[in-house]
RODO-2510 file (C-alpha; in nm, 4 decimals, decimal comma):
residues 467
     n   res          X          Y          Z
     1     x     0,0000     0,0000     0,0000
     2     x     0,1193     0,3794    -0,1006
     3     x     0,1552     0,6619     0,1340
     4     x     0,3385     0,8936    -0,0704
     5     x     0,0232     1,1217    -0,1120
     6     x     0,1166     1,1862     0,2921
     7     x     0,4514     1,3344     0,2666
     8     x     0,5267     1,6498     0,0735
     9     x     0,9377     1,7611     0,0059
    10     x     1,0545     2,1302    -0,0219
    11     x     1,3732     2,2837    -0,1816
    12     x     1,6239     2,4892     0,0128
    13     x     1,7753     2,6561    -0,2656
    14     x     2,1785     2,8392    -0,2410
    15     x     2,1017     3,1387    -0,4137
    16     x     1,8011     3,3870    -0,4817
    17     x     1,6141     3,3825    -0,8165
    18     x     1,6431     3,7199    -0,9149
    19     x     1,8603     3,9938    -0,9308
    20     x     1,7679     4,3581    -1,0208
    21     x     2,0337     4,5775    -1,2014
    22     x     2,0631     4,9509    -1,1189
    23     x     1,9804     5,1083    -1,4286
    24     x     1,6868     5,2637    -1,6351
    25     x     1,6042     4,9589    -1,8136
    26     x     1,5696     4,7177    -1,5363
    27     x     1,7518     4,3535    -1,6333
    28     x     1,6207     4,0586    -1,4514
    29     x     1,8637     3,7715    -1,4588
    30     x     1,7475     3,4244    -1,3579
    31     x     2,0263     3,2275    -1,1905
    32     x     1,9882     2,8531    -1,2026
    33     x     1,9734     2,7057    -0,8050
    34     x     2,2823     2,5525    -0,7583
    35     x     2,1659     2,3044    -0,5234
    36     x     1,8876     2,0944    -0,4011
    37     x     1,8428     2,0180    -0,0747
    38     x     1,5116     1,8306     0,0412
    39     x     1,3559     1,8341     0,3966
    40     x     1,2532     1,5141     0,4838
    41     x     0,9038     1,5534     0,6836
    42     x     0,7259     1,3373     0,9207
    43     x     0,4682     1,1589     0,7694
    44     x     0,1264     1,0708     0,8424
    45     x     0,1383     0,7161     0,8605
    46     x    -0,2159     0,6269     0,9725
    47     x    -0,5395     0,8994     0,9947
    48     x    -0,5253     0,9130     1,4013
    49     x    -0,1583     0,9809     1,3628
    50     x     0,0042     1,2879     1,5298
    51     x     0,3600     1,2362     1,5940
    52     x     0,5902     0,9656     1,5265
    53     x     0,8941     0,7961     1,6964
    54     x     1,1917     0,7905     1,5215
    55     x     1,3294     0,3543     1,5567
    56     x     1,6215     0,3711     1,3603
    57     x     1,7795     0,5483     1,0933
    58     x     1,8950     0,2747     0,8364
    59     x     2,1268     0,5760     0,6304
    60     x     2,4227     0,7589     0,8651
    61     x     2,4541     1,0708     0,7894
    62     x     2,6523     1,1272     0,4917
    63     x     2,5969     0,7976     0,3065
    64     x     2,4703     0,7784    -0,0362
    65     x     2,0786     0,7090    -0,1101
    66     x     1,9212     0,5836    -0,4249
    67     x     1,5814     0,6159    -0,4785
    68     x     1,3872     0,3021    -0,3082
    69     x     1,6043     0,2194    -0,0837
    70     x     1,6044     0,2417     0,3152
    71     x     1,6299     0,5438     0,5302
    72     x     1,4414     0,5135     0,8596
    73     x     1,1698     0,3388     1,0515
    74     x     0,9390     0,5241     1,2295
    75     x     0,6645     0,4384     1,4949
    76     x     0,3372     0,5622     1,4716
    77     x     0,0373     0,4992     1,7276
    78     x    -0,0092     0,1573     1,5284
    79     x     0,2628     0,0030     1,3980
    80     x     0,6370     0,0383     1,2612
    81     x     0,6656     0,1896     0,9557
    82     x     0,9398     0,1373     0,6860
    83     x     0,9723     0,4342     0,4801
    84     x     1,1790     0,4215     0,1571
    85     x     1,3241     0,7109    -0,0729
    86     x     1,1579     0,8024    -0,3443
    87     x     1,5207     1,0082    -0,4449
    88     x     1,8987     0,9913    -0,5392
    89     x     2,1068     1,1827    -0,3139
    90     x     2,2789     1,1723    -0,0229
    91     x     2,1568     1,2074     0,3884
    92     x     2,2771     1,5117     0,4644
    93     x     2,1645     1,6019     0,7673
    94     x     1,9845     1,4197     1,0597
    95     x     1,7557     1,5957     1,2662
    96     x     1,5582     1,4127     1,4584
    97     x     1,7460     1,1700     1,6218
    98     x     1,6643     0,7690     1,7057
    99     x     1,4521     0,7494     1,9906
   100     x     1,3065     1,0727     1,9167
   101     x     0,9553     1,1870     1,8679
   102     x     0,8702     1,4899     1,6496
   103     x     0,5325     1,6042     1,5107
   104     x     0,4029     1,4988     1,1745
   105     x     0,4844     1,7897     0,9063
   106     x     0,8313     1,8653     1,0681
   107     x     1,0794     1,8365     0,9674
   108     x     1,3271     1,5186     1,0482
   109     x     1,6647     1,5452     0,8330
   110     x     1,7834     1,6716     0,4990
   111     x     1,8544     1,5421     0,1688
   112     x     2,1232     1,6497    -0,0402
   113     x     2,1441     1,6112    -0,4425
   114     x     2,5356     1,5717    -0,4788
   115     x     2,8176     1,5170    -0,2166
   116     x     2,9369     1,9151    -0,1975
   117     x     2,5930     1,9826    -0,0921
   118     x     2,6101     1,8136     0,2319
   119     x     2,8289     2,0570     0,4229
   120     x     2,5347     2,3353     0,3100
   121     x     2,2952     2,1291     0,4808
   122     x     2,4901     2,0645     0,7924
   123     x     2,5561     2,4294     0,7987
   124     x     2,1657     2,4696     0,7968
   125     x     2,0629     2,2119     1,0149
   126     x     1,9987     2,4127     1,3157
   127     x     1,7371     2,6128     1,1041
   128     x     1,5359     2,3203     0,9164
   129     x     1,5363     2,1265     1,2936
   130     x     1,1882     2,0121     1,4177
   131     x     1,1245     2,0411     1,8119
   132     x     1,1458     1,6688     1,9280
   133     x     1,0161     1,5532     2,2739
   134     x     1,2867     1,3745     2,4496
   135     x     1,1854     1,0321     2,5679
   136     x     1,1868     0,9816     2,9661
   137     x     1,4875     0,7873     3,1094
   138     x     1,4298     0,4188     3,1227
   139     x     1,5788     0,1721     3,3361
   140     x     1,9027     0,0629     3,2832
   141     x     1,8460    -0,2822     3,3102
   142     x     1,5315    -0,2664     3,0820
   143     x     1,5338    -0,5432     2,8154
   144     x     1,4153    -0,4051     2,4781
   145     x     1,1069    -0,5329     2,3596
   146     x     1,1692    -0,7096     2,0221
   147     x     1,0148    -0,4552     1,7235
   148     x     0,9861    -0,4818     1,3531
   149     x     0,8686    -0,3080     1,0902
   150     x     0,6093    -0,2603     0,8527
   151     x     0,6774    -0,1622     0,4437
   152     x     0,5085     0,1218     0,3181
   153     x     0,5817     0,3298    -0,0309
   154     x     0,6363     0,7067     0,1808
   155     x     0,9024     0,9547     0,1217
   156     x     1,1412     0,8146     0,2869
   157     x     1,0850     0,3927     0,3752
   158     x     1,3255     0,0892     0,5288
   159     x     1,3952    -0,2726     0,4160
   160     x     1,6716    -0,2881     0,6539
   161     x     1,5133    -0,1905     1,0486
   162     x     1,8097    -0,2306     1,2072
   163     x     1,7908    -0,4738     1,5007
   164     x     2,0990    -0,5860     1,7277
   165     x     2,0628    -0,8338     1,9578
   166     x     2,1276    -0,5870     2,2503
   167     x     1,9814    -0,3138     2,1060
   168     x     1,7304    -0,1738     1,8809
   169     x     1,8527     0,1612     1,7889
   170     x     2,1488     0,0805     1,7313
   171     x     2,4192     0,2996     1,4774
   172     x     2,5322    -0,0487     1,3974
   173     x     2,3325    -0,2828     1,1989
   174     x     2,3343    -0,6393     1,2073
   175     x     2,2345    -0,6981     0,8672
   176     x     2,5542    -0,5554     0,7170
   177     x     2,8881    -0,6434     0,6874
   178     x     3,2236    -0,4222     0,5246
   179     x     2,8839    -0,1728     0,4805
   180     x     2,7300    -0,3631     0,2766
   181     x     2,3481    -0,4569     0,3738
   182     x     2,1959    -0,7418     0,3284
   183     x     1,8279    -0,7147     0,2539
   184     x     1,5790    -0,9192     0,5112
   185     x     1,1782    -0,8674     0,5029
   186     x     1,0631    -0,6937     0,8629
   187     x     0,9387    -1,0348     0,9601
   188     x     1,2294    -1,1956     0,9197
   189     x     1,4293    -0,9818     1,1034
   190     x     1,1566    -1,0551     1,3661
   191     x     1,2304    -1,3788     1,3896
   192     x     1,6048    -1,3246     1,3859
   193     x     1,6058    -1,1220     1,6817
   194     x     1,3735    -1,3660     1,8585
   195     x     1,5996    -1,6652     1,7453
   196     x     1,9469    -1,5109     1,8181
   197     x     1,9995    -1,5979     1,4493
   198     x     2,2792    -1,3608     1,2570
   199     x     2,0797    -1,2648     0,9596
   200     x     2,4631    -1,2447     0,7483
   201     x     2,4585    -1,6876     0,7982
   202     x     2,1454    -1,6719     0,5970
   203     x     2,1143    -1,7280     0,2593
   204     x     1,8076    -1,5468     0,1158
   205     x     1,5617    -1,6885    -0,1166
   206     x     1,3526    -1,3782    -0,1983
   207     x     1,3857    -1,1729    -0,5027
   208     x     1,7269    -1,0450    -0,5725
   209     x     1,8815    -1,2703    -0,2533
   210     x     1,6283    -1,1102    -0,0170
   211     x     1,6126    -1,2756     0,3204
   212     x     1,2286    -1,3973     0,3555
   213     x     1,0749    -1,5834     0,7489
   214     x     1,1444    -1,9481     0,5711
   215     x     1,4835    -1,8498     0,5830
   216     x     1,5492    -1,8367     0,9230
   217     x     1,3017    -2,0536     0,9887
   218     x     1,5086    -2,3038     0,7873
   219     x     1,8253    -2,1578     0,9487
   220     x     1,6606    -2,2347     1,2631
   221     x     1,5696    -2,5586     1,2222
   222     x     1,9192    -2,6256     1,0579
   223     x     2,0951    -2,5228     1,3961
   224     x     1,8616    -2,7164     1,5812
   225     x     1,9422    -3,0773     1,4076
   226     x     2,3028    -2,9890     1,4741
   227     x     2,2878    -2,8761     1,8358
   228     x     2,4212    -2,5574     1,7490
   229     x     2,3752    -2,2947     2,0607
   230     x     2,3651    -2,0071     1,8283
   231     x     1,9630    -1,9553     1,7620
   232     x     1,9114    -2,0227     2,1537
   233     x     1,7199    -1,7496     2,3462
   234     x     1,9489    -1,6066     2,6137
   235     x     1,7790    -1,6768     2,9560
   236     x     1,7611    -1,2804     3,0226
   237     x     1,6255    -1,2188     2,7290
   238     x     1,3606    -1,4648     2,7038
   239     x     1,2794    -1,3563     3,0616
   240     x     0,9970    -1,0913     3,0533
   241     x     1,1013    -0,7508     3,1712
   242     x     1,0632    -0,6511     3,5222
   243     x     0,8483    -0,2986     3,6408
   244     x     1,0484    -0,0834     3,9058
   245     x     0,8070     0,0343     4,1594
   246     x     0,7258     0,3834     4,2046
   247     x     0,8914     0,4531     3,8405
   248     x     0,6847     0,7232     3,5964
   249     x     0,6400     0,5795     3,2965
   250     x     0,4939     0,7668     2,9538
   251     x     0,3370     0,6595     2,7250
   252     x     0,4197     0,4690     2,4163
   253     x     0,3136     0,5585     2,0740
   254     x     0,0702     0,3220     2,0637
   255     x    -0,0721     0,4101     2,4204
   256     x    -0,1545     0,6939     2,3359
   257     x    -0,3223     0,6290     2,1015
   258     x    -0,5033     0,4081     2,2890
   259     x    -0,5912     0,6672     2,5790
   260     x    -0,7356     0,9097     2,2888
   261     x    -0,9679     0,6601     2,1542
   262     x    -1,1533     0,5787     2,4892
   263     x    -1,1482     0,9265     2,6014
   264     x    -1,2943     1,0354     2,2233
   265     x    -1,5495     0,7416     2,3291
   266     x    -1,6965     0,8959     2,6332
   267     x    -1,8349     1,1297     2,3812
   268     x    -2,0779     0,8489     2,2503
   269     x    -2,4160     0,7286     2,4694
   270     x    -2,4028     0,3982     2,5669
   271     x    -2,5922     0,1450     2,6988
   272     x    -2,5255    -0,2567     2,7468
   273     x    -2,7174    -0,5862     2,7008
   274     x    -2,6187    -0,8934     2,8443
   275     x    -2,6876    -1,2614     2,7161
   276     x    -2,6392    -1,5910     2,8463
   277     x    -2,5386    -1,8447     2,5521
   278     x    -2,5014    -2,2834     2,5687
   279     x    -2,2219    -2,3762     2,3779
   280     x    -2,2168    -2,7457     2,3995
   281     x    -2,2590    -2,7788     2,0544
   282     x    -1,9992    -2,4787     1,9391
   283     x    -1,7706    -2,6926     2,1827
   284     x    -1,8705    -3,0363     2,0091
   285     x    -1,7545    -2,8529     1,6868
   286     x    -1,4602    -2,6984     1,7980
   287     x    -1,2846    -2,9592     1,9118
   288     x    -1,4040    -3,1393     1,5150
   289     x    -1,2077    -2,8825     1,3250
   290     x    -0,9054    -2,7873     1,5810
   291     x    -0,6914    -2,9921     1,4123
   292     x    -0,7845    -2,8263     1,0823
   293     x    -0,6628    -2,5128     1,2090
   294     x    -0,9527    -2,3744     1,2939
   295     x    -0,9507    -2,1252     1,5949
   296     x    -1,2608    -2,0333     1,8219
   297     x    -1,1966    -1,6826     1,7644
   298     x    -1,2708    -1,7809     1,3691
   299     x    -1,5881    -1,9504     1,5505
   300     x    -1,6959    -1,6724     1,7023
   301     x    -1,6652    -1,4386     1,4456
   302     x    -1,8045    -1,6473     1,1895
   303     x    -2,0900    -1,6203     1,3575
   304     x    -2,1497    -1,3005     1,4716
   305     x    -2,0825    -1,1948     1,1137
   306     x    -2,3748    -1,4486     1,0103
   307     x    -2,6213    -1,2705     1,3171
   308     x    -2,5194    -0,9222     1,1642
   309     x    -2,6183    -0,9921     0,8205
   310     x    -2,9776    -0,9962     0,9379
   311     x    -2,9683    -0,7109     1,1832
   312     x    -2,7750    -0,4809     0,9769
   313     x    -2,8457    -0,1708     1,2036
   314     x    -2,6168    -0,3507     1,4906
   315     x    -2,3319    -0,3293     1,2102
   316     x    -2,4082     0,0794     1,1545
   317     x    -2,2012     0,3611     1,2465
   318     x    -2,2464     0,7031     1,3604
   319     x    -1,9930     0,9402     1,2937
   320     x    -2,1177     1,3183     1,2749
   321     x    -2,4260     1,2605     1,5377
   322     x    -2,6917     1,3630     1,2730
   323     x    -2,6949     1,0579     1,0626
   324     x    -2,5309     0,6681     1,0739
   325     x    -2,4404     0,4639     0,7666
   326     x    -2,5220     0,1029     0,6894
   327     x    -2,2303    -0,0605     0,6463
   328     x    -2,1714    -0,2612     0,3019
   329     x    -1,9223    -0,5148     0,4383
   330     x    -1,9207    -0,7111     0,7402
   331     x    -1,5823    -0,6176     0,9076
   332     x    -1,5026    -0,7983     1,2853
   333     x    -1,2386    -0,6369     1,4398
   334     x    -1,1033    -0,8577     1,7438
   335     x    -0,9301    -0,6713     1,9962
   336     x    -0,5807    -0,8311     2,0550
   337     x    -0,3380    -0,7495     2,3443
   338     x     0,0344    -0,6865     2,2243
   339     x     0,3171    -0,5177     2,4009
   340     x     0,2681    -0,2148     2,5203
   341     x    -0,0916    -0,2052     2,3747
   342     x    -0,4149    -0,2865     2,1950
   343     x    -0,4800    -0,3273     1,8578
   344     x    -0,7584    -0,4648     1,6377
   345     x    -0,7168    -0,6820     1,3326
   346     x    -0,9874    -0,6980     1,1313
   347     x    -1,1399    -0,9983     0,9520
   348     x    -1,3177    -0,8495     0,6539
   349     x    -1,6206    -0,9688     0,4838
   350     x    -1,6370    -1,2379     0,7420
   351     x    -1,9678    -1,3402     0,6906
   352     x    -1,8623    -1,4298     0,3150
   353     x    -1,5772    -1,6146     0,3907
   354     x    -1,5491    -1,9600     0,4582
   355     x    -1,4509    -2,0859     0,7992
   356     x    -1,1168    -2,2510     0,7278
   357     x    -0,9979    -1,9528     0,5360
   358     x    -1,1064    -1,7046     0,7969
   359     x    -0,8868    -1,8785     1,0331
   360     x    -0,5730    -1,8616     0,8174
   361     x    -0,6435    -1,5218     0,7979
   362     x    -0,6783    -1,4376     1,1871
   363     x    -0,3308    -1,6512     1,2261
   364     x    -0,1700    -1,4338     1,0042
   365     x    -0,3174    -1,0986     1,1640
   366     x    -0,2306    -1,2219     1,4595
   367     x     0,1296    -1,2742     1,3390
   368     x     0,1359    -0,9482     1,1767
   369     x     0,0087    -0,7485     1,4788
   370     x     0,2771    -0,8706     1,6896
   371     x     0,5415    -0,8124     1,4539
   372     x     0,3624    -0,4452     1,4391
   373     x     0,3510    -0,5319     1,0644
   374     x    -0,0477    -0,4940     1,0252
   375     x    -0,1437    -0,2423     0,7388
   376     x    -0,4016     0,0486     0,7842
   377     x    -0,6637    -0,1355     0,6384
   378     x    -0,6212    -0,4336     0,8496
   379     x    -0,7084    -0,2537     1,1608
   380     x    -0,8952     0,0619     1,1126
   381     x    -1,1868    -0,0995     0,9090
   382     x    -1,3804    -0,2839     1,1539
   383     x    -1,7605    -0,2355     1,1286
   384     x    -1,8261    -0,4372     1,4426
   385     x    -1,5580    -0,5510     1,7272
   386     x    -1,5267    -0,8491     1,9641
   387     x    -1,3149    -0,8544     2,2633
   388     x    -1,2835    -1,2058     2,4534
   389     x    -1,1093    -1,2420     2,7681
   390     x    -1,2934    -1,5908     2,8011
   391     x    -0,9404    -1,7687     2,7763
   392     x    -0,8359    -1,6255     3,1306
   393     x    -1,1289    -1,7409     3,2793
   394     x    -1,3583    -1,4524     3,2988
   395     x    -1,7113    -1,4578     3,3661
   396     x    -1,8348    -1,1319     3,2103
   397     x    -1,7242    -0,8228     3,1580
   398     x    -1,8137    -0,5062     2,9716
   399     x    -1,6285    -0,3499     2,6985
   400     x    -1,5743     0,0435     2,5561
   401     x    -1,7281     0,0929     2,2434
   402     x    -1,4041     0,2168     1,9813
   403     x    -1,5141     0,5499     1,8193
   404     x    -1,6700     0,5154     1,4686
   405     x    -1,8194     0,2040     1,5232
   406     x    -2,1925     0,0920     1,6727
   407     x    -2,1302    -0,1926     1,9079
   408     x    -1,8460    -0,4112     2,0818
   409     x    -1,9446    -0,7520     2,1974
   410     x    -1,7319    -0,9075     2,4872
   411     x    -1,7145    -1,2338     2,5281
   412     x    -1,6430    -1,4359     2,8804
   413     x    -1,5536    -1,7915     2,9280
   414     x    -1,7667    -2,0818     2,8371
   415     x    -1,8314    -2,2549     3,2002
   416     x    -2,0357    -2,6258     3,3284
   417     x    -2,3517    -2,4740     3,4782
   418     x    -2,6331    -2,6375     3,5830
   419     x    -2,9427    -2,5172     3,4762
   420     x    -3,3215    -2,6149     3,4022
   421     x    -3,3904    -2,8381     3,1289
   422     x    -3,7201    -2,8758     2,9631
   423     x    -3,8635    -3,1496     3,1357
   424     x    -3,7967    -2,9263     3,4540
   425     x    -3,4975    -3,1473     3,5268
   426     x    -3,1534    -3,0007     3,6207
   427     x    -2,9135    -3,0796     3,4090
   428     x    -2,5556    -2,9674     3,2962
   429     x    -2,4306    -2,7397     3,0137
   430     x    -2,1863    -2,5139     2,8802
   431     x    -2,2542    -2,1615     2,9050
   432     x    -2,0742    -1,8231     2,8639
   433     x    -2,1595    -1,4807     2,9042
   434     x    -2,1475    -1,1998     2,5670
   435     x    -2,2358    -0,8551     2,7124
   436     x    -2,3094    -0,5656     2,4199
   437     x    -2,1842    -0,2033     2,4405
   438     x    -2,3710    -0,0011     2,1182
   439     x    -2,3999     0,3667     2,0135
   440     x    -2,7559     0,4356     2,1462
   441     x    -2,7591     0,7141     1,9185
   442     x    -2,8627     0,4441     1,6305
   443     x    -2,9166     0,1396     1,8439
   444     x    -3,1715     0,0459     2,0373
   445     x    -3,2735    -0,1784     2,2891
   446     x    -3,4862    -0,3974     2,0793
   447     x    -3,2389    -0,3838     1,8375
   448     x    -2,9718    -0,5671     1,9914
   449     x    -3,1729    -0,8309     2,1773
   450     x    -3,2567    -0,9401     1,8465
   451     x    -2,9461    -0,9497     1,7270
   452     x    -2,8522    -1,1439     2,0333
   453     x    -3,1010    -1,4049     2,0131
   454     x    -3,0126    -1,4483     1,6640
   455     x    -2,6318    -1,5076     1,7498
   456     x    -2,7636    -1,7378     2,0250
   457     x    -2,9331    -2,0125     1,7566
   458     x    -2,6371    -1,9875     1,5442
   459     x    -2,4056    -2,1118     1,7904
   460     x    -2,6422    -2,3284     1,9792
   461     x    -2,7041    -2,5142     1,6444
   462     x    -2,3851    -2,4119     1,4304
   463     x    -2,4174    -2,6170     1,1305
   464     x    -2,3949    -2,2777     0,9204
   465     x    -2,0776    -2,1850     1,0675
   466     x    -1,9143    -2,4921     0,8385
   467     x    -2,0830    -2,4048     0,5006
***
């Protein structure tokens, strides 16, 4: 996916235009600008975006740059974004430095046209800088979380997210040797990392020797039949990172982002509807196509996309608070927990896609979103969310409705109850708890008890959900 249309470039130019002779007859003489130096802005890398962290510059300042090829990774409130250059020159001048944060529009380093123009730009670095908000202290023992990155066609976009094994932003890159790069996809540089696996052992597969995940999967797997130590996991590293009590900790990017969205949602009038559902025979059919690859997330939204198709107001949106659109595709966005915050992949056109498929699908979200890999339009399309915490055991429990959307359904654990049968026997069964949050401003009571009853014989009798 494109995002050049985000970024715009300017010219710096040496000399003025015009000069004005003295004379009766006034000469104008146009001087041809003897250099071109680009600012490289901050781009708007998703529509919620307002500043971005700066992960690593792939270019040092001074090294050549063709057009396509890597120059930094930045972090936006999503995901992290490689950004490639869509010029020849050379990085003159970095201004924002790695670890950095500066405001989309500014400006975060300059691009020179030829070699002599770099000591201009250094020269007028100090007047092309963008503020930047300095990062708080962390602890010194603090164990970097792994991160990767995401392509995208912008301005300026990275192949190579630089990743050490001790540290992330790093002015050394492990993918190079003699300065030469090697080029590895941002998921297989994930995997590196996690694998302690040198990505310059790996012979790459992809187009023009490009190191792809089977690589170092293979790699991997190689080291593992010869009881090589080199892909082990370091026991401090695999260890999760400790909190230090009484420390002040901001914010990530991606938190927020996070804290915008539910204070933006206090904004909306809620209300909630709670429903208890039998899932003995969603159980009975889970455990028929587990070994198919079929996850009860896929379930579950396979059929609440099949309930929403024939209460189409649940899956509207209200926006502007003077009208709501029906949506034309059945999007469920399932809230997943990553580090250092939320995110929600979105299963499109779920109630059109067969179950098998949608589970694929959901793996490879899932994948993506923890590799902070996941395109725009695989999370900020959902037409209708589900958030299920019934893994950990909880009963019930109610969600916040994400801005733009009409209702969140959250789902608690599927538990032996005993309950009334119809021959006024007691009798055991599988039940869990779905609680509804909607926009009352377009969804009503009756509307979503419907809806809910609906969802209720799909998965009480869930031969559909196979079809």
């Amino acid at each position: 996916m494109s995002y050049s249309h985000l970024l715009h470039t300017s010219f710096i130019p040496t000399a003025p235009p015009y000069r004005s002779g003295g004379d009766a007859n006034l000469t104008r003489t146009t001087l041809p600008i003897q250099s071109k130096i680009r600012e490289i802005f901050m781009p708007a890398l998703s529509s919620t975006m307002t500043e971005g962290k700066i992960v690593s510059w792939v270019k040092s300042e001074g090294e050549k740059l063709a057009k396509g090829e890597s120059v930094v990774v930045v972090e936006s409130d999503k995901a992290d974004m490689d950004v490639e250059s869509f010029y020849d020159g050379y990085l003159a001048a970095i201004i924002v430095d790695e670890g950095l944060s500066a405001a989309v529009g500014s400006t975060i380093a300059l691009l020179a046209e030829s070699e002599e123009e770099i000591a201009l730009a250094q020269s007028q670095k100090s007047s092309s800088s963008a503020p930047a908000e300095t990062e708080s202290p962390k602890v010194v023992d603090e164990i970097p979380s792994p991160q990767t990155t995401t392509s995208a066609s912008i301005f300026a976009s990275v192949t190579n997210a630089a990743v050490n094994s001790g540290a992330l932003a790093s002015t050394v890159h492990p993918a190079s040797e003699g300065g030469k790069r090697l080029v590895a996809s941002p998921y297989a540089k994930k995997l590196a990392k996690d694998f302690g696996v040198d990505l310059r052992g790996v012979i790459g597969s992809g187009p023009n020797g490009r190191v792809v995940a089977k690589d170092v999967e293979a790699a991997v797997a190689a080291a593992k039949v010869s009881g090589s130590s080199a892909t082990e996991v370091p026991t401090d590293m695999a260890k999760p990172k400790g909190v230090e009590l009484g420390s002040v900790v901001p914010f990530t990017t991606m938190q927020g982002a996070v804290s915008r969205n539910m204070v933006e949602s206090l904004a909306v009038p809620t209300f909630r509807v709670g429903y208890t559902i039998t899932t003995d025979a969603l159980d009975a059919l889970y455990k028929k196509v587990k070994s198919k690859g079929v996850t009860m997330t896929a379930l579950l939204a396979k059929a609440t996309a099949l309930a929403l198709v024939k209460h189409p107001v649940v899956n509207s949106s209200c926006r502007d608070g003077k009208s709501f659109t029906y949506n034309s595709h059945i999007n469920i966005a399932v809230a997943v927990a990553i580090d250092g915050g939320l995110i929600t992949p979105v299963l499109q056109d779920a109630d059109k896609i067969d179950l098998y498929s949608l589970s694929r699908k959901w793996k490879d979200l899932v994948d993506k979103a923890r590799a902070k890999q996941l395109q725009p339009n695989e999370y900020s399309t959902g037409t209708f969310t589900l958030s299920n915490l019934g893994m950990f055991g909880v009963d019930y429990f109610d969600a916040i409705l994400p801005p733009g959307t009409g209702a969140i359904m959250a789902v608690g654990a599927s538990k032996a109850t005993l309950v009334g049968t119809k021959d006024g026997r007691i009798g055991l069964k599988n039940q869990m708890q779905v609680n509804v949050t909607a926009d009352h401003r377009v969804i009503y009571g009756a509307d979503l008890a419907a809806f809910l009853q609906t969802l209720a014989k799909i998965i009480e009798d869930p031969k559909d959900l196979t079809l």
